[in-house]
N, C-alpha and C positions, 0 to 999 in steps of 0.2 A: 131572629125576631128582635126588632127595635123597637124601644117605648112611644111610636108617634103618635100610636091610640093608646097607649097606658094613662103620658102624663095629662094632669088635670091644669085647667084655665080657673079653677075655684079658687083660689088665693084672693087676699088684700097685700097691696106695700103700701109699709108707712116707716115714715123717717125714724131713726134709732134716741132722736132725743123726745117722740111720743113716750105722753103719760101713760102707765098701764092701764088708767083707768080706761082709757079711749081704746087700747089694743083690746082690752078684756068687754069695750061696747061692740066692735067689728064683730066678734064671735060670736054675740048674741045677736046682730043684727042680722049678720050678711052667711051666718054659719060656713065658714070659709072651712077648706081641710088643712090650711096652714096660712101663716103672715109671714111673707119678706121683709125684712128689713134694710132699709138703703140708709147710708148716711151723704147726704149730696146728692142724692142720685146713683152713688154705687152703691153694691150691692155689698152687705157686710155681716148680714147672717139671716136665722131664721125661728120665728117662734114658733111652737105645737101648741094643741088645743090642749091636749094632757097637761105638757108642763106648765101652761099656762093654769088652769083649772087647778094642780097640785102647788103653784106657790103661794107663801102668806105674805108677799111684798105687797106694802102700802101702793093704792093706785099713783099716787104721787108720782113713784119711782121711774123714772127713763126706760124705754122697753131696751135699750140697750144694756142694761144690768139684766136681763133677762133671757136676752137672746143668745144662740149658739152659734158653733159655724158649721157650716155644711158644704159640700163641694158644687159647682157649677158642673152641671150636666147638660150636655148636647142634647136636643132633643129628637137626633134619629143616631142617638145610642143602642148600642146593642144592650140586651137586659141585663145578660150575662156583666157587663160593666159596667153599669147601672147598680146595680145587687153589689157589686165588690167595693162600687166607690161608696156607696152608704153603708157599705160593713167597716169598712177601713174609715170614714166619717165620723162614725158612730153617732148614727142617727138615723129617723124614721125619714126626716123626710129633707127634700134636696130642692135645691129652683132648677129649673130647665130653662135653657138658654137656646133662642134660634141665632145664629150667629150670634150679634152684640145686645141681639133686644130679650129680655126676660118676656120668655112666651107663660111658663107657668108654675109648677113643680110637679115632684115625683113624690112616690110615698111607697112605701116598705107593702105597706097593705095592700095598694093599686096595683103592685107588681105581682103579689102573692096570686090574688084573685085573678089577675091575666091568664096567671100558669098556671090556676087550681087545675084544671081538667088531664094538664101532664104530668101529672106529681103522682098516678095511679102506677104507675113502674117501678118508684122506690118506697122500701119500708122504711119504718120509724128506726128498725134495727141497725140501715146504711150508714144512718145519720146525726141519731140523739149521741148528747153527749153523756156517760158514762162518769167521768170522775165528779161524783157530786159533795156536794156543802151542804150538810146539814144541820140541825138543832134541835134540842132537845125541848118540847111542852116547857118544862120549870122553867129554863133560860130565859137572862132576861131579855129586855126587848134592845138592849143598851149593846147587850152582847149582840145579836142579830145584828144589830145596824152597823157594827165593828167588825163582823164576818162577810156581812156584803159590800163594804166597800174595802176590805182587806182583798176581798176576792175578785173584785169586779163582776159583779153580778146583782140579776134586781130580783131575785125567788131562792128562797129555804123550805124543803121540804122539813117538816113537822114529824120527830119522832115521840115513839112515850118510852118508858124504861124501860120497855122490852123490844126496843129497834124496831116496833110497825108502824107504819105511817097514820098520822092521822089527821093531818093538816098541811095548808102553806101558807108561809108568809112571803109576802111581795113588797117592794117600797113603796107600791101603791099602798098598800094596808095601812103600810108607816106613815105615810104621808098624809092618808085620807083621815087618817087619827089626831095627824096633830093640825090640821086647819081646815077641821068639822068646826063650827059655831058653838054647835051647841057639844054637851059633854056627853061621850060616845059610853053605855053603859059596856064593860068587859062580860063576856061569856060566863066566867063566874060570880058575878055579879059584884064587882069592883069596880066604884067613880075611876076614870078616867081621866085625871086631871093631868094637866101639863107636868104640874112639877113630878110627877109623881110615875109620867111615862117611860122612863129606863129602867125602873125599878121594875117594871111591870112581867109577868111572864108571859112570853110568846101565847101560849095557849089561850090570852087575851083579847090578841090580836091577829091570831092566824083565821082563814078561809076554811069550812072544812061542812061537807065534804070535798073529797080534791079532785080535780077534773084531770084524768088519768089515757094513758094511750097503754100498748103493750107492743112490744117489737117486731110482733107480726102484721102489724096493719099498717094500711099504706097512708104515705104522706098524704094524698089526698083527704082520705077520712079525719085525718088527724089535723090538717090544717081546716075542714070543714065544722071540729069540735072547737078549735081554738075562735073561730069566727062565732058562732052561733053562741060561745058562752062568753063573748068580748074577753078575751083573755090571750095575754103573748107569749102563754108557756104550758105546756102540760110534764106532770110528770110520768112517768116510763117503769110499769109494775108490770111481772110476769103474766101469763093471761090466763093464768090458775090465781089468782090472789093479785090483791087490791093493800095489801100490808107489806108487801117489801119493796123498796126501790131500789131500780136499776138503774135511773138517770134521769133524764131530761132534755126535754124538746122544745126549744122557742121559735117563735118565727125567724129569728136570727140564723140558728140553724138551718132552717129551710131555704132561707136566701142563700146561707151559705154552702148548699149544696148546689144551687144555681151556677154556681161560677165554677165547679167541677170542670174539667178538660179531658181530653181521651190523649192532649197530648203528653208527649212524654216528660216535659219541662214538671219543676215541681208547683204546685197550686199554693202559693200563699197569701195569708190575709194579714193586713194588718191594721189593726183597731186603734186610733186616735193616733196613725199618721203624722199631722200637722203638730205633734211633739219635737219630730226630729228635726234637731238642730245641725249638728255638725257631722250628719251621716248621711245620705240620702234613703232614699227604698231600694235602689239598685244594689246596692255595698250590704245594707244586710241580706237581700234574698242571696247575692254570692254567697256570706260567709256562712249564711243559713247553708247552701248547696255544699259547701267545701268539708262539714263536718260530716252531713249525710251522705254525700259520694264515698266517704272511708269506710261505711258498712253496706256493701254491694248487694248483702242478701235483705236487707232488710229495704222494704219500696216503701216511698212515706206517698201515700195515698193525698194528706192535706197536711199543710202547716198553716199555725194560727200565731202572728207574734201583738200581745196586744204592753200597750205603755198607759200606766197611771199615774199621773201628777200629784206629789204632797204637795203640800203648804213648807213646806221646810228648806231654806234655800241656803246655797254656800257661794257667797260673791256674785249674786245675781241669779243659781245657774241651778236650777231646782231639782230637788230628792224625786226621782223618776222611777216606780218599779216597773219590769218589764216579765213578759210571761212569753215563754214559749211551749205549744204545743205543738206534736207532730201526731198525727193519725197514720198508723203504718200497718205492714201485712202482719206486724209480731205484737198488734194491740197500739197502746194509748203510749206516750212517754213524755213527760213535761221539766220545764227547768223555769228557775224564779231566782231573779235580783233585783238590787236597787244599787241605783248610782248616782250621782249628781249629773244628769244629763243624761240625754236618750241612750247615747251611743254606750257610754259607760257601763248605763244600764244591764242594757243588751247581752254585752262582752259578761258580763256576771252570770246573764241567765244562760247563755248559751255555752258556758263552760259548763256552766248545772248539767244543761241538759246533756252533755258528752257525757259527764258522768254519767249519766243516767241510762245512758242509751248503752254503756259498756259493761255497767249492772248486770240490766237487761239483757246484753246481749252474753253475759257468765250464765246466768239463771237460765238462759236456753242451752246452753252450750252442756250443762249440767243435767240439765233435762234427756239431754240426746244422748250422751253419754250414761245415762242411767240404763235407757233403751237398750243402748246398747249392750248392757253387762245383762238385762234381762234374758233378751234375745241368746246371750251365748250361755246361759245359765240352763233355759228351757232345753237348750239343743244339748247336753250333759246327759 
């Protein structure tokens, strides 16, 4: 299946030295699902109606301080590549390109909704992610905002002192808080003032009740709850109870089951790409392969390598943290570094994750060995 009926001809282009004010008229006028942006006549990134809607930049300001980049996509792509280059993009939405002419763009959403009616074959349990970030009610909002971008991620499930869930916060929340007009009253009935927002606790500003999925229901349903409550994430609680979390399901996810393969080669993704400098994508899926070929019994199902960019830079060449996940037959295993440069990065987390995976793989070996001593105990 290729996107030739997916992508949409609903866009505006407008040049990257437009005022926002005039980007943020197109969206009321012409309700577009996204804006291209060209400088010259090429093509040089893209704005969302979200991010546009969530900033507080004076209209003044160039839509080029504004805009991202996203990948040129063929428009009789296959989905399955489509879904991978907007994972590794890291973004919702992409232009489609017929040969040299921009025919339109693509979107995360128009994809979902293609394949809603296939998604009835896998559960939420396939797929949701399992290692979660969360917070606690008191915490502040200062802390939140320092947890999800330490962690790359846009949603914290809400705990209270006794670890049940009772809320989520989103950077939507955060964001719609801090460039509301007017002053947003908190849930406990505390002014919400600017100065006064990191101080604030979560419990303030989280969502609640939380719109929830359980690992028995199929993506389809679950993607049909996240549509119907505009929402790009649910969280993942037993289907006895609505108070403990087991993880997390965004649409991200979903795409990212899209690019699944039956072949044997290993599945990875990688999330903000267009980091790598002096490495390509080729040379780490190798060194990715060359660590996990030395544990034969363990099959990594998915690998996820994603790079975040600080502000902190050494002779040009910027502080890059990098993450590696593997999804494997022996469970979850992850590794995290930071380096001056992509590659650097990488080389950190992917030594993490060796360790990790030899951990792992003692604690089973431990495990079996235990078995074992039972078994010849019982036979006594």
């Amino acid at each position: 299946m290729d996107i030739t009926d997916i992508a949409l001809q609903d866009f505006v282009e407008l040049e990257a030295d437009t005022r926002l004010g005039k980007v943020r008229s197109a969206f009321e006028r012409e309700n577009p699902k996204g804006i291209i942006i060209t400088d010259g006549g090429d093509y040089v990134g893209v704005v969302g109606e979200k991010q546009l809607i969530q900033s507080h930049i004076e209209d003044n300001t160039k839509a080029a301080a504004l805009m991202r980049s996203a990948p040129r996509i063929d428009r009789h792509e296959d989905v399955r590549e489509a879904s991978r280059m907007l994972i590794e993009g890291d973004t919702q939405i992409a232009p489609v390109y017929e040969g040299e002419k921009l025919w339109g763009i693509i979107t995360s959403d128009a994809i979902l909704e293609a394949v809603h009616d296939n998604l009835d074959a896998l559960t939420v349990e396939q797929i949701y992610t399992e290692d979660v970030v969360s917070i606690l009610e008191e915490e502040s909002v200062g802390q939140a905002i320092n947890r999800l971008r330490e962690n790359g991620i846009s949603r914290l499930p809400v705990l209270n002192d006794s670890g049940n869930l009772t809320g989520v916060l989103t950077t939507h929340d955060i964001v719609d808080f801090v460039v509301r007009n007017e002053v947003r009253q908190g849930t406990g009935d505390r002014s919400g003032d600017l100065e006064r927002m990191l101080d604030l606790p979560v419990y303030d500003l989280m969502t609640s009740p939380v719109f929830s999925t359980n690992p028995g229901e199929s993506v389809d349903d679950a993607v049909s709850k996240m549509f119907e409550n505009d929402v790009a994430g649910l969280v993942v609680t037993p289907s006895d109870s609505d108070a403990e979390v087991l993880g997390v399901l965004t649409k991200t996810d979903v795409l990212r089951a899209l690019t699944y393969t039956e072949e044997e080669q290993m599945d990875v993704q990688i999330t903000n790409v267009d980091l790598l400098d002096t490495v390509s994508r080729t040379e780490l899926v190798e060194s990715l392969t060359q660590v996990v070929d030395k544990y034969q019994q363990m099959q990594v199902h998915h690998a996820h390598i994603r790079f975040h960019e600080h502000k902190e830079k050494l002779r040009g060449t910027p502080l890059i943290q990098s993450q590696v996940r593997l999804r494997t037959s022996h469970g979850q295993v992850a590794g995290s570094g930071e380096g001056y440069g992509a590659e650097h990065a990488f080389r950190v987390a992917l030594d993490k994750l060796e360790r990790n995976v030899l951990e792992m793989k003692g604690i089973n070996a431990d495990e079996q060995y235990r078995g074992q001593l039972l078994r010849k105990l019982g036979e006594l």
